[in-house]
N, CA and C atoms of all chains as a GROMACS GRO file, in nm:
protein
  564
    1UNK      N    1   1.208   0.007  -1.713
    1UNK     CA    2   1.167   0.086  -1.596
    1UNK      C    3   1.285   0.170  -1.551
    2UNK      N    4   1.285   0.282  -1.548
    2UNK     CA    5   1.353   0.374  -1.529
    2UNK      C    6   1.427   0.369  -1.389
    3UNK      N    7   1.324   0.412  -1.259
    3UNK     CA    8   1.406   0.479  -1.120
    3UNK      C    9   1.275   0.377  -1.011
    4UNK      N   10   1.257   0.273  -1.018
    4UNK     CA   11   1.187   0.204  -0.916
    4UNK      C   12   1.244   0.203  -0.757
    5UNK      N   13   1.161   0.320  -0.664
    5UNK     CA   14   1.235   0.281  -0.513
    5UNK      C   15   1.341   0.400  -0.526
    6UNK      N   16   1.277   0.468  -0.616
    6UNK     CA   17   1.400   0.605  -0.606
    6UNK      C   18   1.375   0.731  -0.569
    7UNK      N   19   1.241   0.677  -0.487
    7UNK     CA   20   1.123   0.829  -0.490
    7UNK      C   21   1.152   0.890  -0.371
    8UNK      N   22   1.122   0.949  -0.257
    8UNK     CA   23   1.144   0.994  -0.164
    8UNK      C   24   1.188   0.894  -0.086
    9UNK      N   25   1.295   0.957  -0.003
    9UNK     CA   26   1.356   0.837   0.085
    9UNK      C   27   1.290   0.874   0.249
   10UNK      N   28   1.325   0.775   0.323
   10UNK     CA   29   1.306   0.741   0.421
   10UNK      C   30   1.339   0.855   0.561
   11UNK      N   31   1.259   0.905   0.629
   11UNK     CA   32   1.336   1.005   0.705
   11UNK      C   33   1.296   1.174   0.665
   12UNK      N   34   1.268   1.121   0.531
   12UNK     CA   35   1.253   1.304   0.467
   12UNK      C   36   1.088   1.297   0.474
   13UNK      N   37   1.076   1.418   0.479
   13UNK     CA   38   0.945   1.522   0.460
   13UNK      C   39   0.902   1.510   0.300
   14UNK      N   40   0.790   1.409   0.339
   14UNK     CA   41   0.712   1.413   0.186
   14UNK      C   42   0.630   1.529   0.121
   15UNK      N   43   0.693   1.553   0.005
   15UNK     CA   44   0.633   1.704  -0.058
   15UNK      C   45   0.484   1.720  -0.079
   16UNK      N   46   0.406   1.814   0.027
   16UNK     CA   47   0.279   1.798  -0.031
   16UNK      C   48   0.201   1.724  -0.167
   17UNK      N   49   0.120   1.636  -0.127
   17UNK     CA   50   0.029   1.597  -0.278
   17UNK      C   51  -0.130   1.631  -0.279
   18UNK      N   52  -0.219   1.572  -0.323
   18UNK     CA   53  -0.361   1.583  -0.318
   18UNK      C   54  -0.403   1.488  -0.437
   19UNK      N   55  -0.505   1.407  -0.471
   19UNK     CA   56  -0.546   1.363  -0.531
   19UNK      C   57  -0.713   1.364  -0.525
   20UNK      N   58  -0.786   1.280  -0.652
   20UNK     CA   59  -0.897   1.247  -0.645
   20UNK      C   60  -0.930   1.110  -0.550
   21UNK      N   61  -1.039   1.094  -0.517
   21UNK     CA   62  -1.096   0.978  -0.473
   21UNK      C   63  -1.228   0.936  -0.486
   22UNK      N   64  -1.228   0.776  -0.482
   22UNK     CA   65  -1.354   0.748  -0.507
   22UNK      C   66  -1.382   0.672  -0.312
   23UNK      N   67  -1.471   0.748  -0.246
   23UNK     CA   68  -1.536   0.715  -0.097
   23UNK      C   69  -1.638   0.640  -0.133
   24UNK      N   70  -1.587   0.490  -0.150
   24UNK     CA   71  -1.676   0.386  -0.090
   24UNK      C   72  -1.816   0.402  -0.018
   25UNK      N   73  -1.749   0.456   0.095
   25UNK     CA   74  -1.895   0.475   0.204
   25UNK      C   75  -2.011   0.555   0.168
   26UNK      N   76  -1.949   0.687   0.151
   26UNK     CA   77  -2.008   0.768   0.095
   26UNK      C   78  -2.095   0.766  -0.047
   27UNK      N   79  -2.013   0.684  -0.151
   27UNK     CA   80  -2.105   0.623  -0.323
   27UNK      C   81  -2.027   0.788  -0.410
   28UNK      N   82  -1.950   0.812  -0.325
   28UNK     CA   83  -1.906   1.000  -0.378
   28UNK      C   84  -1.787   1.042  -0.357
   29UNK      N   85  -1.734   1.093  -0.508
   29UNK     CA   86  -1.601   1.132  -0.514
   29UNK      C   87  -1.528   1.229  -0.423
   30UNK      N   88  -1.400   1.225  -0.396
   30UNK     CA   89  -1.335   1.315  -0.298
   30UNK      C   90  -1.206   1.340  -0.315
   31UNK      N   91  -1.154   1.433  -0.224
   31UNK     CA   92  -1.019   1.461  -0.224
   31UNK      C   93  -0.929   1.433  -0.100
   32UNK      N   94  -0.784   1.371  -0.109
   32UNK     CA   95  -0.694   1.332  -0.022
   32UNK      C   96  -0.581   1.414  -0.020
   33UNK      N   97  -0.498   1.453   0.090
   33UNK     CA   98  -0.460   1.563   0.078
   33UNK      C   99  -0.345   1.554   0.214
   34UNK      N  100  -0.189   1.568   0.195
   34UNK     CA  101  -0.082   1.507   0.298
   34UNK      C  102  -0.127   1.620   0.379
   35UNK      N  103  -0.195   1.757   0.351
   35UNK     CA  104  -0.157   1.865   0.412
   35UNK      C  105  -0.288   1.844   0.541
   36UNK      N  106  -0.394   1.805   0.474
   36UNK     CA  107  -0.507   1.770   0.572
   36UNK      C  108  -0.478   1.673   0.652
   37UNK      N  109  -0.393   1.578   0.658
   37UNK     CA  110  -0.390   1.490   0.722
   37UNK      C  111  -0.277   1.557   0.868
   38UNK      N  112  -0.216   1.641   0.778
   38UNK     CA  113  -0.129   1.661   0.892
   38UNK      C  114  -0.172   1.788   1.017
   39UNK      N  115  -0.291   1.846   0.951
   39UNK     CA  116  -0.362   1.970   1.008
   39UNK      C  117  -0.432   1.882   1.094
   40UNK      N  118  -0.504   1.732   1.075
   40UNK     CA  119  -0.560   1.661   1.133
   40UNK      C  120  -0.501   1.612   1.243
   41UNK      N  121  -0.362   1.557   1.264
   41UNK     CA  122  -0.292   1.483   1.320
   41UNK      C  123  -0.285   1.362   1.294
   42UNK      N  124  -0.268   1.321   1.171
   42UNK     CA  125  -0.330   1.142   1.129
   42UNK      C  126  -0.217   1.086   1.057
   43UNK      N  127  -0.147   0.953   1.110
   43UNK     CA  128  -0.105   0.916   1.029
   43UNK      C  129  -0.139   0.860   0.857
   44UNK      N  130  -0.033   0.821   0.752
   44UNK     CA  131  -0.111   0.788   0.677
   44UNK      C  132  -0.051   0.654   0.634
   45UNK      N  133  -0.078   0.568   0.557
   45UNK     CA  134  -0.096   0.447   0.460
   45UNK      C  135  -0.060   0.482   0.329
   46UNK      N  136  -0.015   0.515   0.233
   46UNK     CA  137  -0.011   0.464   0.121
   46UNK      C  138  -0.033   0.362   0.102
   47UNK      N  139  -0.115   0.311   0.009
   47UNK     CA  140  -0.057   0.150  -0.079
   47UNK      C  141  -0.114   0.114  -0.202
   48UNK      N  142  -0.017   0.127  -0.260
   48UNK     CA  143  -0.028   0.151  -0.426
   48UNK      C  144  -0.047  -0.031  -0.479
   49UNK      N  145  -0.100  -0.020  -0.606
   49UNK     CA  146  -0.173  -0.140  -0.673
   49UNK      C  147  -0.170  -0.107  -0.837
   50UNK      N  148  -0.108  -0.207  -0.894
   50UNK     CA  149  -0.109  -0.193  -1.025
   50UNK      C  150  -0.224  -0.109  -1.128
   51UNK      N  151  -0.382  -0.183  -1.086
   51UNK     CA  152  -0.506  -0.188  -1.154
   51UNK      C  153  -0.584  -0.254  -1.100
   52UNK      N  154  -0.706  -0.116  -1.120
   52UNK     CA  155  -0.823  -0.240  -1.070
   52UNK      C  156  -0.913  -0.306  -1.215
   53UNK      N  157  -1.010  -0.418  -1.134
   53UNK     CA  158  -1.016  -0.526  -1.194
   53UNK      C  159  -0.893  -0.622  -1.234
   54UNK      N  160  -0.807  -0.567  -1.173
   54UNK     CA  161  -0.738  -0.734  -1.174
   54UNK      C  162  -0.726  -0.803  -0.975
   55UNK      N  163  -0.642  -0.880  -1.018
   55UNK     CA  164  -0.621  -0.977  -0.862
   55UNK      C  165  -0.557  -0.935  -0.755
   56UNK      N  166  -0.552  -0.790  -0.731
   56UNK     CA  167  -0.507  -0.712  -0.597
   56UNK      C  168  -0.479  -0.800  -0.518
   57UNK      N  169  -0.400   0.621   1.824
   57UNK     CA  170  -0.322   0.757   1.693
   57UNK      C  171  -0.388   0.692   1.576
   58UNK      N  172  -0.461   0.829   1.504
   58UNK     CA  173  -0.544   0.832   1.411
   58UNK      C  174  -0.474   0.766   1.242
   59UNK      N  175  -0.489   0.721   1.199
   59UNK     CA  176  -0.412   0.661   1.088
   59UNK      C  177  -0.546   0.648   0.944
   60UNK      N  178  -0.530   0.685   0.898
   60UNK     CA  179  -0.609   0.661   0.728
   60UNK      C  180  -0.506   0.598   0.624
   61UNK      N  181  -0.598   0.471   0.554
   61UNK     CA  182  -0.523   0.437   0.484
   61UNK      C  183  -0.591   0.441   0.386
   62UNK      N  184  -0.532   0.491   0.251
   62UNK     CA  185  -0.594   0.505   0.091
   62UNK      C  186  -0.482   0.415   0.036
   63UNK      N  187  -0.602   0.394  -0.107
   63UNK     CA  188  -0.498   0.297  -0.223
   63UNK      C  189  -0.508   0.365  -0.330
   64UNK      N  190  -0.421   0.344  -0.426
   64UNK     CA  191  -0.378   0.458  -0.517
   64UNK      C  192  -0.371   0.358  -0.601
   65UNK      N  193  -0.414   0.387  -0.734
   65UNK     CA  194  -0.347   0.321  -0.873
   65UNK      C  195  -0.376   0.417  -0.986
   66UNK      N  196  -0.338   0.378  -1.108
   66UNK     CA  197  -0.325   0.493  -1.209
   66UNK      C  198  -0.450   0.515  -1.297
   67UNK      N  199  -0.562   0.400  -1.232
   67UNK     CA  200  -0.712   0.427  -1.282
   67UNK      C  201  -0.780   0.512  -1.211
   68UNK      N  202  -0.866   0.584  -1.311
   68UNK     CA  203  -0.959   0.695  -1.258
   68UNK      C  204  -1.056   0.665  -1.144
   69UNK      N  205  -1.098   0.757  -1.065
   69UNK     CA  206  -1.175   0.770  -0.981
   69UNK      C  207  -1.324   0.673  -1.024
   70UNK      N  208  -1.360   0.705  -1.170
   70UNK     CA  209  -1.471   0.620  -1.227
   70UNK      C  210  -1.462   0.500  -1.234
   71UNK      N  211  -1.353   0.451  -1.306
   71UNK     CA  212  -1.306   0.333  -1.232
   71UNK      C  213  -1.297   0.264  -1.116
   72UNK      N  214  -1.237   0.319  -1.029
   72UNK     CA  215  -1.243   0.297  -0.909
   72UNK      C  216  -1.347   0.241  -0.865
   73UNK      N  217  -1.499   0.328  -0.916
   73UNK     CA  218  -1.630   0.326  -0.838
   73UNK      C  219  -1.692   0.194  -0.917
   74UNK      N  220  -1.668   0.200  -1.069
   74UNK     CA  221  -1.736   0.059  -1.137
   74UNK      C  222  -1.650  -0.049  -1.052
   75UNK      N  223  -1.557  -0.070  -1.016
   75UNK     CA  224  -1.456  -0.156  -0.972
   75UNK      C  225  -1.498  -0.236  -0.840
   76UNK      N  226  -1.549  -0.138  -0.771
   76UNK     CA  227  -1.564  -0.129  -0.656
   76UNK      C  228  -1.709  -0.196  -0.628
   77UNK      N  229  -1.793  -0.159  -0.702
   77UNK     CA  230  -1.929  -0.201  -0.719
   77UNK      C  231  -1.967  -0.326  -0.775
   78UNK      N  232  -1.885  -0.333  -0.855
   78UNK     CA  233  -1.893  -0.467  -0.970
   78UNK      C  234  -1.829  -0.605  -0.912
   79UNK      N  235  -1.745  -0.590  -0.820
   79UNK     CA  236  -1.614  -0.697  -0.758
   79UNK      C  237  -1.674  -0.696  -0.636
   80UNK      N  238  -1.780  -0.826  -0.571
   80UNK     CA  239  -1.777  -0.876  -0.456
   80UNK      C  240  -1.709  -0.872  -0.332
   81UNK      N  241  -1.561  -0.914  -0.382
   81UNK     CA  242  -1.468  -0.928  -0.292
   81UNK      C  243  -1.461  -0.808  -0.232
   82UNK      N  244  -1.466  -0.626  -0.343
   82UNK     CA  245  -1.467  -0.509  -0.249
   82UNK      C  246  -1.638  -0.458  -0.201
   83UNK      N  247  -1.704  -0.562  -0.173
   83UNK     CA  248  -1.872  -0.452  -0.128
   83UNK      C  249  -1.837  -0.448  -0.032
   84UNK      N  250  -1.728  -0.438   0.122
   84UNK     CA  251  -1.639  -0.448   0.211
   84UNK      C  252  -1.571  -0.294   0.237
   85UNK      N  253  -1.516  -0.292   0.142
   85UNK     CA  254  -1.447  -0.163   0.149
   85UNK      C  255  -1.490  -0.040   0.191
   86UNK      N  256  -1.403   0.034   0.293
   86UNK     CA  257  -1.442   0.177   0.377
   86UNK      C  258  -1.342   0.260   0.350
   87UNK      N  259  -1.179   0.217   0.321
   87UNK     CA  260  -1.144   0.330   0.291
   87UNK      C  261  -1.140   0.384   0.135
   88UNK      N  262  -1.073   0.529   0.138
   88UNK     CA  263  -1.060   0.582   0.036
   88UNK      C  264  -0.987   0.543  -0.078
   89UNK      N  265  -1.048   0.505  -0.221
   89UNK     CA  266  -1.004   0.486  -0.347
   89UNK      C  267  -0.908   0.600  -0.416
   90UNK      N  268  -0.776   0.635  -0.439
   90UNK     CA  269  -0.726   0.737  -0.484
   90UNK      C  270  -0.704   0.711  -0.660
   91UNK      N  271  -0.704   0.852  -0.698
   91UNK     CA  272  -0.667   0.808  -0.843
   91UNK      C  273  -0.546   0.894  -0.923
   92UNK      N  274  -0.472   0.788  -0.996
   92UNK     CA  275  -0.342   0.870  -1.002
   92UNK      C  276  -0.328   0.902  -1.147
   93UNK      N  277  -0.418   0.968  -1.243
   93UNK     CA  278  -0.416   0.904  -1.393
   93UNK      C  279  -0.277   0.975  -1.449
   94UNK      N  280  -0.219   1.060  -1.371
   94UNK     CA  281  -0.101   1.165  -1.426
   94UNK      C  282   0.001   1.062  -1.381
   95UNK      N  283   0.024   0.948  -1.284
   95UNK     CA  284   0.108   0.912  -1.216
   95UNK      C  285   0.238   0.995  -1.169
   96UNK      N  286   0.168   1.117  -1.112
   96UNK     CA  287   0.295   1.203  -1.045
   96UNK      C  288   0.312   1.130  -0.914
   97UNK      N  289   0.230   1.130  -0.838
   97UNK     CA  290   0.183   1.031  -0.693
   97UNK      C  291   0.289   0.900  -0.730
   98UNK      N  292   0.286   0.800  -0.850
   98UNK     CA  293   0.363   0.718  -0.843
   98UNK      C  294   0.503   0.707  -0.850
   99UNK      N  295   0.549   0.790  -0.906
   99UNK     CA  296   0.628   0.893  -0.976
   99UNK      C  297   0.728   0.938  -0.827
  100UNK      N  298   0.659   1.001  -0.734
  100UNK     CA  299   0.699   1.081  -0.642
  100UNK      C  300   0.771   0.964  -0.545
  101UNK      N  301   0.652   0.847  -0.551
  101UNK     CA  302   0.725   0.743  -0.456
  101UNK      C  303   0.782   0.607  -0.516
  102UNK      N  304   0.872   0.659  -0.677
  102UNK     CA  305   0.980   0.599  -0.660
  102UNK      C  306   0.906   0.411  -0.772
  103UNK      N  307   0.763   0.396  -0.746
  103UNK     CA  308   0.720   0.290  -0.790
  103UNK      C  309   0.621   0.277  -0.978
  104UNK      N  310   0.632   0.380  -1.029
  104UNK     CA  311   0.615   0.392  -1.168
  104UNK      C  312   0.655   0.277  -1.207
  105UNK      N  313   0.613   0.233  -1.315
  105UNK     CA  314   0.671   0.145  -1.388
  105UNK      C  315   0.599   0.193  -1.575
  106UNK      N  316   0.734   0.255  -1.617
  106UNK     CA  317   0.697   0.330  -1.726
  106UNK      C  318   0.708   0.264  -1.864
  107UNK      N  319   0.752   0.103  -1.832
  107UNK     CA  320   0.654  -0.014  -1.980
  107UNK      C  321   0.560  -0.035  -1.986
  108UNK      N  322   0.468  -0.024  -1.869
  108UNK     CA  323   0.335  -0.083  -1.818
  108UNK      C  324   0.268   0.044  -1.838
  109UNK      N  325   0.299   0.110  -1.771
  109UNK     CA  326   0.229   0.284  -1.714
  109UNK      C  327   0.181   0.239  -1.571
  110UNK      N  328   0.131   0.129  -1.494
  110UNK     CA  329   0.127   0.126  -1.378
  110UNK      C  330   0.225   0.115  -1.268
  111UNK      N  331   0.131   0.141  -1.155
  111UNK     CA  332   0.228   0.148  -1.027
  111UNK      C  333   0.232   0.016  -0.917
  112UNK      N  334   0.389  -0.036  -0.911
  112UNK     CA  335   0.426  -0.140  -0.840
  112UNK      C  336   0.310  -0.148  -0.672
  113UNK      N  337   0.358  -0.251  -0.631
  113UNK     CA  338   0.270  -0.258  -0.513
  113UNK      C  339   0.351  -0.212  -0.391
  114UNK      N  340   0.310  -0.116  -0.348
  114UNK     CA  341   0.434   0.016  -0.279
  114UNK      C  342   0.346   0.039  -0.189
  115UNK      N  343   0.401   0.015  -0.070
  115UNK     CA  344   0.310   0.077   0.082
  115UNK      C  345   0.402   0.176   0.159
  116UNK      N  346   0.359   0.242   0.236
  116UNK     CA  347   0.435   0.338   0.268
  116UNK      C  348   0.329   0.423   0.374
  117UNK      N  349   0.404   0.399   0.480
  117UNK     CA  350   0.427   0.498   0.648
  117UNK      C  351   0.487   0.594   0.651
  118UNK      N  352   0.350   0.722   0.635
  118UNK     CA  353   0.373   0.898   0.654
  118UNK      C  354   0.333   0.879   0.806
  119UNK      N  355   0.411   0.975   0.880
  119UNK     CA  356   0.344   1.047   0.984
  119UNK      C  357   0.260   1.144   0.996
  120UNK      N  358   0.232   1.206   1.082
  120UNK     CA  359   0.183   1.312   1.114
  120UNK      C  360   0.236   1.443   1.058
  121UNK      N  361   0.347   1.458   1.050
  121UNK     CA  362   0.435   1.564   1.026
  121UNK      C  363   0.471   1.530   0.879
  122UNK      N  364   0.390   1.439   0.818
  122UNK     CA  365   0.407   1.424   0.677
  122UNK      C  366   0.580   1.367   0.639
  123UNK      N  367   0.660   1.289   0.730
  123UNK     CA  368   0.797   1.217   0.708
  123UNK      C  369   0.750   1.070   0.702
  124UNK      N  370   0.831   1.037   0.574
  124UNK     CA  371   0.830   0.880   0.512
  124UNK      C  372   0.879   0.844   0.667
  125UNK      N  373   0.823   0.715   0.681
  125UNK     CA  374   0.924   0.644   0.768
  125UNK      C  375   0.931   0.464   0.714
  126UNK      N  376   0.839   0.415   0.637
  126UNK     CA  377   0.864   0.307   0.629
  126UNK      C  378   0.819   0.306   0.433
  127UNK      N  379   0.890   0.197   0.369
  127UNK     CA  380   0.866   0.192   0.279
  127UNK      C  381   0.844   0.016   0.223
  128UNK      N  382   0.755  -0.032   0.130
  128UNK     CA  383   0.782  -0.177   0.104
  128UNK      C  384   0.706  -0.214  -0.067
  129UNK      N  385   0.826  -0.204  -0.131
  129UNK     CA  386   0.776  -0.238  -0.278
  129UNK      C  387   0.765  -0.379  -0.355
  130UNK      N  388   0.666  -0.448  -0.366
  130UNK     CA  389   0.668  -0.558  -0.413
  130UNK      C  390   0.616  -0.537  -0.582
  131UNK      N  391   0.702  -0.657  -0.632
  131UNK     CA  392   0.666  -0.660  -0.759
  131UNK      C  393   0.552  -0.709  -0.812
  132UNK      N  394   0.448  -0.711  -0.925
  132UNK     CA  395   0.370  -0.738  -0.992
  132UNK      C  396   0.290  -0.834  -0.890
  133UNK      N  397   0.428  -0.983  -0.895
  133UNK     CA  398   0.319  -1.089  -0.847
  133UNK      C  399   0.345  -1.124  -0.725
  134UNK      N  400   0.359  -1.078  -0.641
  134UNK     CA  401   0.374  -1.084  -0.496
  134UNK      C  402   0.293  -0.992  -0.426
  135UNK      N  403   0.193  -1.035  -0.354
  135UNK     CA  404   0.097  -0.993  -0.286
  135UNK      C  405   0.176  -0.951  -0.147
  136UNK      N  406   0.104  -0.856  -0.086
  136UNK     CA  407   0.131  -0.808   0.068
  136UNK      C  408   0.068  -0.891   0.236
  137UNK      N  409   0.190  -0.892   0.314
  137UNK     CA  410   0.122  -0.938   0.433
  137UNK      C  411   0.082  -0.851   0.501
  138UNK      N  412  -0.062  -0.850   0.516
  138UNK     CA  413  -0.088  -0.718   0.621
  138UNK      C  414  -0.067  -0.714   0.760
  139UNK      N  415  -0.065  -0.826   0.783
  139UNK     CA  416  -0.035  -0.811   0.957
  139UNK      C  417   0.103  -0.797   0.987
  140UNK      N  418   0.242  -0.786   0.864
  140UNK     CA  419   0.338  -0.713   0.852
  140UNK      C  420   0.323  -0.631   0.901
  141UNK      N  421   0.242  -0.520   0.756
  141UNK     CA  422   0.236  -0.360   0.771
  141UNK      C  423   0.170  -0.311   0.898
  142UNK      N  424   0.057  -0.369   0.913
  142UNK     CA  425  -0.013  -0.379   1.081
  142UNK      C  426   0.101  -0.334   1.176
  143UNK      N  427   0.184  -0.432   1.164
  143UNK     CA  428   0.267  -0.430   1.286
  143UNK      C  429   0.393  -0.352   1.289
  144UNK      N  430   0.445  -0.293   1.169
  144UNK     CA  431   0.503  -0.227   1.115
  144UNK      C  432   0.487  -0.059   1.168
  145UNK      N  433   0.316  -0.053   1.122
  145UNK     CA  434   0.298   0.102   1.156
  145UNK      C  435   0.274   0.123   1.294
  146UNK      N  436   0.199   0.017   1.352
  146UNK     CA  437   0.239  -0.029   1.558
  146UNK      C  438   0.339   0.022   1.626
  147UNK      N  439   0.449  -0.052   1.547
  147UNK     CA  440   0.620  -0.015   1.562
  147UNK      C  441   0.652   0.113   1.554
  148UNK      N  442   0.569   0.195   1.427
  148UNK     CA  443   0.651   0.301   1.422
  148UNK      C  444   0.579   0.412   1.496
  149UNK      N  445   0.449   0.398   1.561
  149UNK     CA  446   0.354   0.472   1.637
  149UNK      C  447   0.411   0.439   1.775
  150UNK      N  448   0.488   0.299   1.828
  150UNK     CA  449   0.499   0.327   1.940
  150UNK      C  450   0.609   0.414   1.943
  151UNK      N  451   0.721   0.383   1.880
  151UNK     CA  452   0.882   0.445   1.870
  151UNK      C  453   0.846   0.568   1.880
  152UNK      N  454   0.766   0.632   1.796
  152UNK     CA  455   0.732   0.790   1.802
  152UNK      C  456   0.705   0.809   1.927
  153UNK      N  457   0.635   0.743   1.975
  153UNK     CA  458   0.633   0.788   2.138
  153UNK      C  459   0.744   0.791   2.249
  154UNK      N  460   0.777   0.649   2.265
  154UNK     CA  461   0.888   0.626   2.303
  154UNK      C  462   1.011   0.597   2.242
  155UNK      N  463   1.111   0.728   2.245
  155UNK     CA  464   1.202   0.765   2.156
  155UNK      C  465   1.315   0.688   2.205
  156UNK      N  466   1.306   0.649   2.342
  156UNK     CA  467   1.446   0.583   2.381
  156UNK      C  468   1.459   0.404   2.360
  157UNK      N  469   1.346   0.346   2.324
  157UNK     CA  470   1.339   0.216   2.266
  157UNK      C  471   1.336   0.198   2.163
  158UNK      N  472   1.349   0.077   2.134
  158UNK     CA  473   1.370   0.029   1.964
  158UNK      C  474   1.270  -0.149   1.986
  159UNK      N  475   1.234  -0.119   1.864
  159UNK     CA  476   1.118  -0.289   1.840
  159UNK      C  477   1.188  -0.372   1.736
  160UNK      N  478   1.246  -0.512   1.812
  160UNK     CA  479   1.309  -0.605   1.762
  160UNK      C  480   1.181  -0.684   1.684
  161UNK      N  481   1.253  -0.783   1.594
  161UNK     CA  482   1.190  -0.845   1.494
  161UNK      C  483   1.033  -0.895   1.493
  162UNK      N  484   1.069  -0.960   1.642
  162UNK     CA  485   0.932  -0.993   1.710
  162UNK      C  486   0.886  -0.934   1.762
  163UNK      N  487   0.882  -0.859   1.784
  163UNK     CA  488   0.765  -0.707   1.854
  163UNK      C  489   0.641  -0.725   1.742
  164UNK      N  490   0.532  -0.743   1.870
  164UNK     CA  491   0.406  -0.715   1.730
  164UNK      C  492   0.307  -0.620   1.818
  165UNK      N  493   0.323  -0.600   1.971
  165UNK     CA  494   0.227  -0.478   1.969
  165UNK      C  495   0.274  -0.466   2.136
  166UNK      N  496   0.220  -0.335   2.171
  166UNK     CA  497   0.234  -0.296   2.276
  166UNK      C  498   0.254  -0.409   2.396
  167UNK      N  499   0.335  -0.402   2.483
  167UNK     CA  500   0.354  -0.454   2.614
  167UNK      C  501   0.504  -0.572   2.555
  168UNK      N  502   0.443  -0.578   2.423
  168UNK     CA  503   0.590  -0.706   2.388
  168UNK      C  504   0.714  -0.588   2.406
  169UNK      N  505   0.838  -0.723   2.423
  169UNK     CA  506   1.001  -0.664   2.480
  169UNK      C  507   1.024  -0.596   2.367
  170UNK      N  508   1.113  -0.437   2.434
  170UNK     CA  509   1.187  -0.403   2.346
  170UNK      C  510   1.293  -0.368   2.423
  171UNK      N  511   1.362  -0.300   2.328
  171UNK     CA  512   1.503  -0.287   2.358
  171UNK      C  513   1.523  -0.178   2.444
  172UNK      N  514   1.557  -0.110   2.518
  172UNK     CA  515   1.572   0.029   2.592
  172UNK      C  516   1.724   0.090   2.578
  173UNK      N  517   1.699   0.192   2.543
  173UNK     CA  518   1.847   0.256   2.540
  173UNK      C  519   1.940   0.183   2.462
  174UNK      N  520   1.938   0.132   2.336
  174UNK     CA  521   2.060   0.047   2.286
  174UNK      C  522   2.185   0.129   2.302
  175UNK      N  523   2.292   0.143   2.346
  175UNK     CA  524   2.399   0.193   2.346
  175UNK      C  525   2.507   0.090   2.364
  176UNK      N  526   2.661   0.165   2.382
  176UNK     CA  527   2.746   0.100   2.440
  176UNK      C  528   2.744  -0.018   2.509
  177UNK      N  529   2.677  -0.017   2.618
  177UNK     CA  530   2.650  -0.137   2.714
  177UNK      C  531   2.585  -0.243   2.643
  178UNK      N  532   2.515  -0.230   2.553
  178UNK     CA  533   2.435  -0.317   2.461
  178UNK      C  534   2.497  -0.405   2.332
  179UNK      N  535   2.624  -0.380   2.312
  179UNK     CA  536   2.692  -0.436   2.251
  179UNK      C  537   2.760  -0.534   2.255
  180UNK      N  538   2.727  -0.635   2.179
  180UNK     CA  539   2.749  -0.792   2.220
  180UNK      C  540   2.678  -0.856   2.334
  181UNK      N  541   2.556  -0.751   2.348
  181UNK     CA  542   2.482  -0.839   2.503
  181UNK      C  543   2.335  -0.827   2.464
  182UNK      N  544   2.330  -0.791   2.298
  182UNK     CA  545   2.163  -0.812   2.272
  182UNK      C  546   2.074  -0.932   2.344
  183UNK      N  547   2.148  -1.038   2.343
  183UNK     CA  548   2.109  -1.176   2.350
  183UNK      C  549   2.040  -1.148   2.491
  184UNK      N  550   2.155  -1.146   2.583
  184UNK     CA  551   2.094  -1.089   2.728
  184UNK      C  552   1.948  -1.022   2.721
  185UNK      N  553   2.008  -0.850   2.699
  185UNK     CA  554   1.897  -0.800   2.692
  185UNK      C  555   1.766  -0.848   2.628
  186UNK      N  556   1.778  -0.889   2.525
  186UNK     CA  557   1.657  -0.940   2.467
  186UNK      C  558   1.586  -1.045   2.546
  187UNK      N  559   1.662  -1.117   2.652
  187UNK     CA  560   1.583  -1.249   2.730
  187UNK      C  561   1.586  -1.218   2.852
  188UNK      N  562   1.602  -1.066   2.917
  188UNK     CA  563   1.591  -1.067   3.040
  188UNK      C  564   1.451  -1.014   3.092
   0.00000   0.00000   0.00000
């Protein structure tokens, strides 16, 4: 493993991202997005997980 | 103060949804499933793990203004306490407000002691302050 815990530090301005998603509620895919959240006023959560189907 | 929390791993969105459907334990689940199959997202925060190709168990407190403020990486087999992170992002929602206090160990939510003004005067008299 290369740079674990070496990613953006603490204090700094995280560089815009966006991803896919799968909305539960909804049964329908979507998109997440630092920039919407912050147009929103919302904090956020990360929390990353190896894989699913295993023992989260 | 509005807070969303998503989970991220390096399986696809399709995944996600068989995952999600198929596993009891999540017919529960409301928030958002993210999917990282490029692992730039994992990548960015530091928790890649590039023998495996997956991503460590990494939580992490953005604000509003999109600044890290808290970070917590556990390995493989160590699961998370949530009423930690709970109290964690509490901490860092009240501090944002009130800029001139600070939340000692035991702080778990509004009205509990904190510290006011740590400065000068506060040095070598935590003990005090903390029990007055």
């Amino acid at each position: 493993m290369s740079e674990c815990c070496g990613g953006v530090k603490l204090g700094q301005r995280v560089p815009d991202f966006e991803f896919t998603t799968y909305e539960p509620t909804k049964g329908e895919f979507g998109k997440f997005s630092l920039a919407e959240q912050a147009k929103n006023k919302r904090w956020t959560i990360l929390f990353f997980y190896p894989a699913d189907f295993t023992f989260v | 103060m509005g807070c969303d929390v998503v989970t991220v791993s390096t399986d696809t969105q399709f995944v996600h949804l068989a995952w999600q459907r198929d596993e009891k334990e999540l017919a529960n689940v409301k928030y958002p499933m993210g999917s990282d199959p490029t692992a730039n997202l994992c990548k960015l925060f530091g928790v890649y793990d590039e023998k495996t190709g997956l991503a460590l168990r990494g939580t992490f407190i953005i604000n509003p203004e999109g600044v890290l403020f808290n970070a917590e990486v556990n390995w493989y087999n160590i699961g998370r306490n949530i009423d930690e992170l709970l109290r964690k992002f509490k901490a860092n929602v009240y501090v944002a407000r009130k800029t001139n206090e600070v939340c000692p160990s035991k702080w778990k939510d509004e009205g509990d002691k904190t510290l006011v003004n740590p400065g000068a005067k506060m040095v070598g008299k935590v003990h005090e302050a903390l029990r007055s």
